[in-house]
C-alpha positions as CSV (number, residue, x, y, z in Angstrom):
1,X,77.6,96.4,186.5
2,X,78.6,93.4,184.6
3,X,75.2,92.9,182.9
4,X,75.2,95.6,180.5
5,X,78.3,94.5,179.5
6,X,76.9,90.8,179.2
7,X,73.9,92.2,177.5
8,X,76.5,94.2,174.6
9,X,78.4,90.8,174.1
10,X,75.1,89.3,173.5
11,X,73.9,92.1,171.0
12,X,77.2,91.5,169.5
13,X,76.5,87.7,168.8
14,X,73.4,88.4,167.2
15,X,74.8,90.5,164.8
16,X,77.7,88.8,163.9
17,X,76.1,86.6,161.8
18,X,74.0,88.9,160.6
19,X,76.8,91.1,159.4
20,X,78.3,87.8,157.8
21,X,75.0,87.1,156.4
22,X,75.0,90.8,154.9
23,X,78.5,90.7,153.4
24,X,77.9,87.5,151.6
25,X,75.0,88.9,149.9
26,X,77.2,92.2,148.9
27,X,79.8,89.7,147.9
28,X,77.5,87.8,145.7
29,X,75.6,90.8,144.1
30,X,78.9,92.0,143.3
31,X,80.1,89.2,141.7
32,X,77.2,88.8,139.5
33,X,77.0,92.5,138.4
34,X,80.9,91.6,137.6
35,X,79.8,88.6,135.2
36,X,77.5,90.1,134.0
37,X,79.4,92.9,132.5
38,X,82.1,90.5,131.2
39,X,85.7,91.3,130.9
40,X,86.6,94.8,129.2
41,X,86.5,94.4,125.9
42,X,89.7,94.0,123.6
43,X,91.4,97.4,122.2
44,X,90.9,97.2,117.9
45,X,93.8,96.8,116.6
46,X,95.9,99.4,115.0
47,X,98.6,98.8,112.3
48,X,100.9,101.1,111.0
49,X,100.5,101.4,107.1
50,X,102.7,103.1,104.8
51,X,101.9,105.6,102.7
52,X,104.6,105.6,99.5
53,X,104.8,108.9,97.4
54,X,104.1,106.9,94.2
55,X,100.4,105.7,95.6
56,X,97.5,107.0,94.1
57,X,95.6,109.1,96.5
58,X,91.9,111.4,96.5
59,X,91.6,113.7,98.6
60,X,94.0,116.5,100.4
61,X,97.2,114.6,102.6
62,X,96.4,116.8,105.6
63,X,92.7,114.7,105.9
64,X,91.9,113.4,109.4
65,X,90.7,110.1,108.5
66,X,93.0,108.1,105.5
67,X,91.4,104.9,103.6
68,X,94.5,102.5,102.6
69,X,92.6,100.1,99.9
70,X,94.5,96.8,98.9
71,X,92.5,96.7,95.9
72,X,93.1,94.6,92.2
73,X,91.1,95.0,88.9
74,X,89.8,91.6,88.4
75,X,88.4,90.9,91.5
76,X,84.7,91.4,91.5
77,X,83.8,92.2,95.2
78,X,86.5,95.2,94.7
79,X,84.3,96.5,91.8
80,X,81.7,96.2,94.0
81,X,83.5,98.2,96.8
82,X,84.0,101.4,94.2
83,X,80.5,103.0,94.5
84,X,80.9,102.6,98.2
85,X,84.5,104.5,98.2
86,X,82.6,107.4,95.7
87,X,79.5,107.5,97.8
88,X,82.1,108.3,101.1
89,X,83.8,110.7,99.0
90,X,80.7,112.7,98.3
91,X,79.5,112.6,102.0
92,X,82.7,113.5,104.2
93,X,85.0,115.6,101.3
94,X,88.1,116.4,102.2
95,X,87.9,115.0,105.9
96,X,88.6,111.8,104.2
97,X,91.7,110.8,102.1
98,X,91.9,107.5,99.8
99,X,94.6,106.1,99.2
100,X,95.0,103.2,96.4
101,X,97.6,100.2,97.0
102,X,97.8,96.7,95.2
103,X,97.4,92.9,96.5
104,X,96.9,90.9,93.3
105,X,95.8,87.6,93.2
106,X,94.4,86.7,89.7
107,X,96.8,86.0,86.9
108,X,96.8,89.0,84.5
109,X,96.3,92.0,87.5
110,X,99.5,92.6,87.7
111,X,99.9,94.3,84.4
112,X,96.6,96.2,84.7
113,X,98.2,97.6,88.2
114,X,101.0,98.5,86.4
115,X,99.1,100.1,83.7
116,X,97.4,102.1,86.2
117,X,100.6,103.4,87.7
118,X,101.4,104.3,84.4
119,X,98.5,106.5,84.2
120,X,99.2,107.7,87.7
121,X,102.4,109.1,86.2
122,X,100.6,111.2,84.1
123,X,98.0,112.2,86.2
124,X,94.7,110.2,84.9
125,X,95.0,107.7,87.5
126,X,91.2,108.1,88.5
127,X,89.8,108.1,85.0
128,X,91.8,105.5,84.5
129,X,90.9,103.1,87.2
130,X,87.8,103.9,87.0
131,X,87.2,102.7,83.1
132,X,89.0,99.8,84.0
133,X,86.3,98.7,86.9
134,X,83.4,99.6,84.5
135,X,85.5,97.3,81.4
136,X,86.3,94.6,84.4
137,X,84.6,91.7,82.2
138,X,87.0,92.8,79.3
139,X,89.8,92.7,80.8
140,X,91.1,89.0,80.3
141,X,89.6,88.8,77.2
142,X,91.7,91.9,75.7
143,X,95.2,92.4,76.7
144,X,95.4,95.6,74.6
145,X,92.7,97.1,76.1
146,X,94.7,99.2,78.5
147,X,96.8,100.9,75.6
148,X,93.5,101.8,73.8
149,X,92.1,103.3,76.9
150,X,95.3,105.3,77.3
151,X,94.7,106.7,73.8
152,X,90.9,107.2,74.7
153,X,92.1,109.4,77.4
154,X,94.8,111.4,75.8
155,X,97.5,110.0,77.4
156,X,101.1,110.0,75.7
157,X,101.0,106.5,74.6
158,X,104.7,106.2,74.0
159,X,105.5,107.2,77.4
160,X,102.6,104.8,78.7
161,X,104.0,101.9,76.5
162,X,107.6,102.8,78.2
163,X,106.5,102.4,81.6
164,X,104.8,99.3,80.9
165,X,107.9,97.9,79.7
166,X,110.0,99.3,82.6
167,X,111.0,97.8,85.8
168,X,110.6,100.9,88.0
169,X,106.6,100.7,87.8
170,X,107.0,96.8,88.6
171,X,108.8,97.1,91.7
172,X,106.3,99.7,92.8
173,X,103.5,97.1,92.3
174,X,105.9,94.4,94.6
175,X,106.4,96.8,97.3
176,X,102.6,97.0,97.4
177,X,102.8,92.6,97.3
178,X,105.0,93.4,100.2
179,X,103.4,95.3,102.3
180,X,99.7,93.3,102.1
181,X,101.8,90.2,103.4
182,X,103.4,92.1,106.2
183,X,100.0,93.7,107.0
184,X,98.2,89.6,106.4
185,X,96.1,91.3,103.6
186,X,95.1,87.8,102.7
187,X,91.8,88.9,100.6
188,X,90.7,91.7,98.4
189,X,89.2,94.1,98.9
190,X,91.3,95.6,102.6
191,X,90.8,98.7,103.9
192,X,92.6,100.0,107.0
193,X,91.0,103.1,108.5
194,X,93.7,105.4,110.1
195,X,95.2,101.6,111.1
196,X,92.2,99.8,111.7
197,X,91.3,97.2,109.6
198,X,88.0,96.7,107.5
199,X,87.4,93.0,105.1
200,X,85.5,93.2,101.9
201,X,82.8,94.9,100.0
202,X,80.9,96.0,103.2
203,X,78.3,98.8,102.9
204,X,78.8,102.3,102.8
205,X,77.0,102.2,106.7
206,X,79.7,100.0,108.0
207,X,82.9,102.4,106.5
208,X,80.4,105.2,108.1
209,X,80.4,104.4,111.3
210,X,83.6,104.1,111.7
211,X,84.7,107.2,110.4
212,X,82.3,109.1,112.4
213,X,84.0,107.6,115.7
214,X,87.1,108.9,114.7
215,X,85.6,112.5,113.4
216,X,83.9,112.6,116.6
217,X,80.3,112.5,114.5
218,X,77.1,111.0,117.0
219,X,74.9,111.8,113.9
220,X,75.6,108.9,111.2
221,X,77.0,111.1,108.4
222,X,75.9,108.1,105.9
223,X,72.5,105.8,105.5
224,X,71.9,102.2,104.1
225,X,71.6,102.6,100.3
226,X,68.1,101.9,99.6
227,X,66.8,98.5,97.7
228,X,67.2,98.5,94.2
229,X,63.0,98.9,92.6
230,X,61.4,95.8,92.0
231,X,61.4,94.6,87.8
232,X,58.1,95.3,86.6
233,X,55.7,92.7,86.2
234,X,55.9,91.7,82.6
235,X,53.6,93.0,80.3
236,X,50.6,90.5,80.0
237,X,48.5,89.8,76.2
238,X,44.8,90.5,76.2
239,X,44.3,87.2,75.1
240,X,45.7,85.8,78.0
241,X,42.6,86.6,79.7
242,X,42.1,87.6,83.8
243,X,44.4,84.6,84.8
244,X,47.7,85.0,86.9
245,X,50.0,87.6,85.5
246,X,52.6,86.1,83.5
247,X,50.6,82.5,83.6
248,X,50.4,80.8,80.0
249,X,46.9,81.2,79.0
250,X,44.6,77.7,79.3
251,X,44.3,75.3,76.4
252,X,41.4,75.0,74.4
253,X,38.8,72.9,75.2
254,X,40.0,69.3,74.4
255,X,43.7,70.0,74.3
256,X,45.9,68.3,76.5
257,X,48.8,71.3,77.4
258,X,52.4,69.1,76.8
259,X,54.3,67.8,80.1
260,X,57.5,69.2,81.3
């Protein structure tokens, strides 16, 4: 009666180490699938960015997705970023909303803010800031140039001169100053995407892709801008014969062609 019971323990010590054999291999499988997934990744961050009533905005209030842009007239890579912003526009309408804000760091962009704001007032913001991206190498060079645009565009110049001389307009432009430091807008172009915050003149794809996420889009709703065309090959002289394009044609016979 006992050796059944001697013949279980027995059973029971050959598979205890088996069983410990099989859990270590679980354990270790585990452990690998574990590393090799990583740790979850971070949450993006989201900031809160205020909208003031005086900041120049396209698009309806109501949009689901907003585009705050710390932007500034003299900075090249924010000219850059403007076809970007229109080509947006034209693909998601009024699911998107831009909204215009100031962090100027070359001497001289605050008064072409302020000129804008000015124009804001009188509702040619767009035209405005516009001309003054596609004038951008003008700029330094002609101080006036924002009055004369004012009168290009029928604005009421007096007015415009008055809120260029005003303070009201100013402190606008230092609230904006203000809020890029508390958001650590430390470069120009910034855009925050309902919160989330995108560096430079990126392409359109990279703004795309985002906004998609947050419209709930799986289809990109924006492509890579295609390559600019090659420059034609320049035009080559009969007399150059059937060498290389563009190559100087050979000397005559007996001429040594002059060193560099």
């Amino acid at each position: 009666m006992l050796k059944p019971a001697t013949s279980t323990t027995s059973g029971f010590r050959l598979l205890g180490p088996l069983a410990a054999a099989l859990a270590l291999l679980f354990a270790t499988s585990a452990a690998a699938q574990g590393a090799a997934a990583g740790p979850p990744a971070a949450e993006e961050e989201i900031l809160d960015v205020s909208l003031p009533a005086w900041s120049p905005s396209i698009g309806p209030a109501d949009a689901p997705v907003t585009l705050v842009v710390f932007t500034e007239y003299l900075c090249p890579f924010c000219r850059r970023l403007e076809p970007v912003l229109a080509q947006l526009r034209a693909a998601y309408g009024d699911r998107i909303r831009i909204v215009y804000r100031f962090r100027n760091v070359h001497p001289g962009a605050d008064e072409l803010a302020v000129a804008a704001l000015a124009a804001h007032r009188q509702g040619k913001f767009l035209a405005f800031h516009e001309r003054l991206f596609e004038n951008q190498e003008l700029l330094r060079e002609r101080p006036q140039f924002p009055i004369r645009l004012a009168r290009e565009l029928g604005l009421d110049v007096e007015r415009f001169r008055a809120d260029l001389r005003g303070e009201s307009i100013r402190k606008q432009v230092a609230a904006d100053a203000a809020e890029a430091d508390r958001l650590r807008v430390n470069g120009v172009p910034t855009t925050f995407i309902n919160g989330r915050r995108l560096s430079g003149a990126v392409p359109v794809e990279n703004f795309g892709e985002r906004i998609d996420r947050l419209l709930g889009i799986e289809t990109p709703t924006v492509f890579p801008s295609p390559a600019p065309p090659a420059p034609p090959a320049p035009a080559r002289d009969p007399a150059e014969g059937a060498g290389e394009a563009g190559a100087p044609p050979p000397p005559p016979p007996g001429v040594t062609p002059p060193s560099d």
